[in-house]
C-alpha positions in Angstrom: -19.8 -12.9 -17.2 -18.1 -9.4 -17.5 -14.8 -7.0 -18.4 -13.6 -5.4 -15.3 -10.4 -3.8 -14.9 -7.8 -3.6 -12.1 -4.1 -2.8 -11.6 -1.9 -5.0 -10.0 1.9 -6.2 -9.3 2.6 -9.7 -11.1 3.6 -12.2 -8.3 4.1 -15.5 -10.6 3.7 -17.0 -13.5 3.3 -20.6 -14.3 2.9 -22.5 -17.5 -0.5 -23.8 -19.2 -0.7 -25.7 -22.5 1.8 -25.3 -25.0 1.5 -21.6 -25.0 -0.5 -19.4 -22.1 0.3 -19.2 -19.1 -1.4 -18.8 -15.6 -0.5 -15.2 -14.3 -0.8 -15.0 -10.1 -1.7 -11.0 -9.2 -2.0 -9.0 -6.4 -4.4 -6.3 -7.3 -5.6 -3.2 -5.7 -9.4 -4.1 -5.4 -9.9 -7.9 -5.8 -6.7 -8.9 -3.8 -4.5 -11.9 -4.6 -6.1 -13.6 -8.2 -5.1 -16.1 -10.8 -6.2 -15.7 -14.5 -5.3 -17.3 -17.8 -3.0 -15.1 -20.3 -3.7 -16.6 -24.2 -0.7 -17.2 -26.2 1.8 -15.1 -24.3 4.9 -17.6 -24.7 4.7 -17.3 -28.1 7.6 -14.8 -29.5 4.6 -12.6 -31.2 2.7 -12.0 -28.2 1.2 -8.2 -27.5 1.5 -8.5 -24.2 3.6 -11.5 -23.0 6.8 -8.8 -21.4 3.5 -6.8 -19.1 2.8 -9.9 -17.5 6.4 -11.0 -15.9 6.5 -10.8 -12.2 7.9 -7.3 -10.5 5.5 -5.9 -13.0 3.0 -3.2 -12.4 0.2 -3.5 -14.3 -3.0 -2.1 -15.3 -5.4 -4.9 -16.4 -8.8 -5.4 -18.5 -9.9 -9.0 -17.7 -13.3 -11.4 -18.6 -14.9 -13.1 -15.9 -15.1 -16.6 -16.6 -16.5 -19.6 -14.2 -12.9 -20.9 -13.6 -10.1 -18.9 -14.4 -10.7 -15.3 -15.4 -9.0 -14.2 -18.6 -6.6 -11.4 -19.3 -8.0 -9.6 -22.7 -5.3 -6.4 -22.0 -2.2 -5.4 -19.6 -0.6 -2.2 -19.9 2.8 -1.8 -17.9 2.6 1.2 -15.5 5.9 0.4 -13.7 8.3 -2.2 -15.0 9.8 -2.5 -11.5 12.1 -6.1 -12.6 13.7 -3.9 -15.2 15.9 -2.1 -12.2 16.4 -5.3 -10.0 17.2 -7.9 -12.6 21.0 -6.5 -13.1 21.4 -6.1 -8.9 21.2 -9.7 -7.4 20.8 -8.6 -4.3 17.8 -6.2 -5.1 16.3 -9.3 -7.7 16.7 -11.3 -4.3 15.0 -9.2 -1.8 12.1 -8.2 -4.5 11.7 -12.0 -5.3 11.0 -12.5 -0.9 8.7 -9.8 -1.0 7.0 -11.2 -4.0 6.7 -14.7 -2.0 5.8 -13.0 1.2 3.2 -11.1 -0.7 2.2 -13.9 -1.9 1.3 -16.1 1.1 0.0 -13.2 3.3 -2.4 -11.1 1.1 -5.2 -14.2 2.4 -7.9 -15.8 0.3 -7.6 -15.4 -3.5 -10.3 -12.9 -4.6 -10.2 -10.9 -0.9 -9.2 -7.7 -0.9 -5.9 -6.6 0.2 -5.4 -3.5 -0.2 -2.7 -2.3 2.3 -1.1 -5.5 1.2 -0.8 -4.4 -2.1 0.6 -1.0 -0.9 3.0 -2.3 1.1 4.1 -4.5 -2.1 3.8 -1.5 -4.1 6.2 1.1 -2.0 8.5 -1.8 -1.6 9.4 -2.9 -5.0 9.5 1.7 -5.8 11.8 1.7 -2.7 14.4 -1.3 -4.0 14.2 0.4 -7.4 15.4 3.6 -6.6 18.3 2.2 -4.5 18.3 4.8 -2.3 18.7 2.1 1.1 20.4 -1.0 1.5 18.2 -3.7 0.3 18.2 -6.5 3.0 16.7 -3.3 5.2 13.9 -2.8 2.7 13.3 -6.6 2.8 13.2 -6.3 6.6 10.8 -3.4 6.6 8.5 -4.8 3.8 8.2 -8.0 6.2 7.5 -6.7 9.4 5.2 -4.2 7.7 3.5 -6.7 5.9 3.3 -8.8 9.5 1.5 -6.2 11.0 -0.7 -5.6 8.2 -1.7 -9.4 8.9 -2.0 -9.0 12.5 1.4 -10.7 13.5 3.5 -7.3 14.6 6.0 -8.4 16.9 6.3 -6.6 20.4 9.5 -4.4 20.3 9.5 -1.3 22.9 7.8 -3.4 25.8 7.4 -7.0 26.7 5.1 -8.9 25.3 4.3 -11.4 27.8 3.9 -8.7 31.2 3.8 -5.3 29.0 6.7 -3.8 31.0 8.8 -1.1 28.9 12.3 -1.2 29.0 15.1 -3.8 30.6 14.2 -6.0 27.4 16.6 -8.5 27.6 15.1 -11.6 24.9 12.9 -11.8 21.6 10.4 -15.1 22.2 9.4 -15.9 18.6 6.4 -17.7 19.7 5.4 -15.5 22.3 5.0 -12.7 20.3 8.7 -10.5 20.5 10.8 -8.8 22.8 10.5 -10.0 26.5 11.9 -8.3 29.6 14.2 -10.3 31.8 11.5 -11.6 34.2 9.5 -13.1 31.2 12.4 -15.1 29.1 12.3 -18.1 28.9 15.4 -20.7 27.8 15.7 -20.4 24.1 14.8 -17.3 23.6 16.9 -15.1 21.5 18.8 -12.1 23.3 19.5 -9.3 20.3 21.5 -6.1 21.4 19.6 -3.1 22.5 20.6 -1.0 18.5 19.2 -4.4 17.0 15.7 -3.9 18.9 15.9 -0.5 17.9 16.9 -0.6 14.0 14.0 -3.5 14.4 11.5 -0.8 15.7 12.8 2.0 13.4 12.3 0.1 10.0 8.9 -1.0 11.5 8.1 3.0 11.6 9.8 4.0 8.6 12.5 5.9 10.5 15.0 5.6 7.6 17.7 8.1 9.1 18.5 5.9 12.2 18.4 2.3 10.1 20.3 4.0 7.3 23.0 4.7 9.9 23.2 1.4 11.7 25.9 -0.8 12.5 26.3 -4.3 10.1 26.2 -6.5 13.0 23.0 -5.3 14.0 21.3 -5.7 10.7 22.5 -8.9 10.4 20.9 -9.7 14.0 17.6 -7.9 12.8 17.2 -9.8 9.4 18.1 -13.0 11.5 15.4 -12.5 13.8 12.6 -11.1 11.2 13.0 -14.0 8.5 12.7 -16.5 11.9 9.6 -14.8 12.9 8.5 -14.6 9.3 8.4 -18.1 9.2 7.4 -19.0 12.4 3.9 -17.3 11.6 3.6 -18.9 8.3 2.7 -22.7 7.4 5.1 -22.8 4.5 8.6 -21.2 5.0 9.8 -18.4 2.6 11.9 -20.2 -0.1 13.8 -17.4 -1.4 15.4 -16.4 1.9 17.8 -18.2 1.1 18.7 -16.5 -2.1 18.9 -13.6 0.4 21.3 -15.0 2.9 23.5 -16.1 0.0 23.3 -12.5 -1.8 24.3 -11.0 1.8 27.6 -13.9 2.4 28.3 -12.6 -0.7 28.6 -9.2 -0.1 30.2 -9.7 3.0 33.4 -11.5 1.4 33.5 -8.8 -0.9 33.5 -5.9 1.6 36.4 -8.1 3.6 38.4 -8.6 0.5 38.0 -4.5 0.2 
């Protein structure tokens, strides 16, 4: 039994005994892990504030046979303290935290781009600089791709044919041409397969310009394959789709 240290982002936190907690992080090296946190509920903790979740975090912890415990955590980016006040970004940081959550794989297997991804996410929602249901939407299919799932977008995925898309087949894999779709299949505009592929490759000028409708489409279709590919669904969507009705009544009573 040994220290080793490791930075991470905090991903959850749950309660154990009267006053630790349980502290779920995805780290750099040793991927997704849970460890024990002594006495941080109580009001005089030294580190009970470093260990809340959108927290980045640079960790000294002791191996132990069961749960590992955290003997230091120093904050190196305190990433809730910009999306707490913006329910929107506090929405779309808590899905990626979720998402993170269920696709970084085994605990104690690395996951390194995983934790990149996470990484450049949360920085990106912090710095407001895009809207943030389209850095959900790029975190996700990032992060889908990362775990092998990338949906097809610029050719079919059933007969490989480019161009003449004219469906997205969740369970087939993406975008199908018109030969290939089958009843039930979603038929997205030709800008919504686009904005799909340009947040996919980071190309921020053309989703930053993008029509409402389509990103609507887009985060429709993303959360549905999303889910599709995981066992459990993603329970803070929801919070998403409410934060996103809610900003659409506003922009209508403008």
């Amino acid at each position: 039994m040994t220290l080793y240290r490791d930075e991470g982002i905090v991903l959850r936190t749950q309660k154990l005994g009267e006053a630790d907690r349980i502290v779920t992080v995805l780290t750099r090296r040793g991927g997704r892990i849970r460890a024990a946190a002594k006495g941080v509920r109580k009001t005089r903790s030294r580190f009970g504030a470093r260990l809340e979740p959108f927290t980045h975090v640079d960790l000294q912890l002791y191996e132990r046979r069961s749960l590992d415990l955290i003997t230091q955590a120093e904050t190196l980016r305190p990433y809730g303290e910009a999306l707490v006040s913006d329910y929107p970004r506090y929405t779309a940081g808590t899905a990626m935290l979720e998402t993170a959550d269920k696709l970084a794989g085994e605990e104690g297997e690395p996951a390194l781009r995983q934790f990149l991804l996470l990484v450049g996410g949360l920085r990106t929602l912090a710095e407001r600089g895009h809207d943030p249901r389209l850095v959900l939407d790029a975190y996700l299919l990032r992060s889908l791709s990362v775990a092998g799932w990338a949906p097809a977008l610029d050719e079919c995925c059933r007969c490989g044919t480019r161009g003449g898309l004219r469906g997205f087949a969740i369970a087939a894999g993406g975008a199908v041409c018109a030969n290939c779709r089958q009843p039930g299949a979603a038929t997205p505009a030709p800008p919504t397969f686009a904005l799909m592929l340009a947040l996919l490759r980071g190309d921020w000028e053309y989703a930053d310009a993008s029509e409402q409708r389509h990103r609507t489409e887009t985060s429709g279709l993303v959360a549905a394959y999303l889910q599709w590919h995981l066992e459990h669904g993603i329970r803070s969507l929801r919070h998403v789709e409410r934060a996103d009705a809610t900003d659409d009544t506003t922009r209508e009573r403008v």
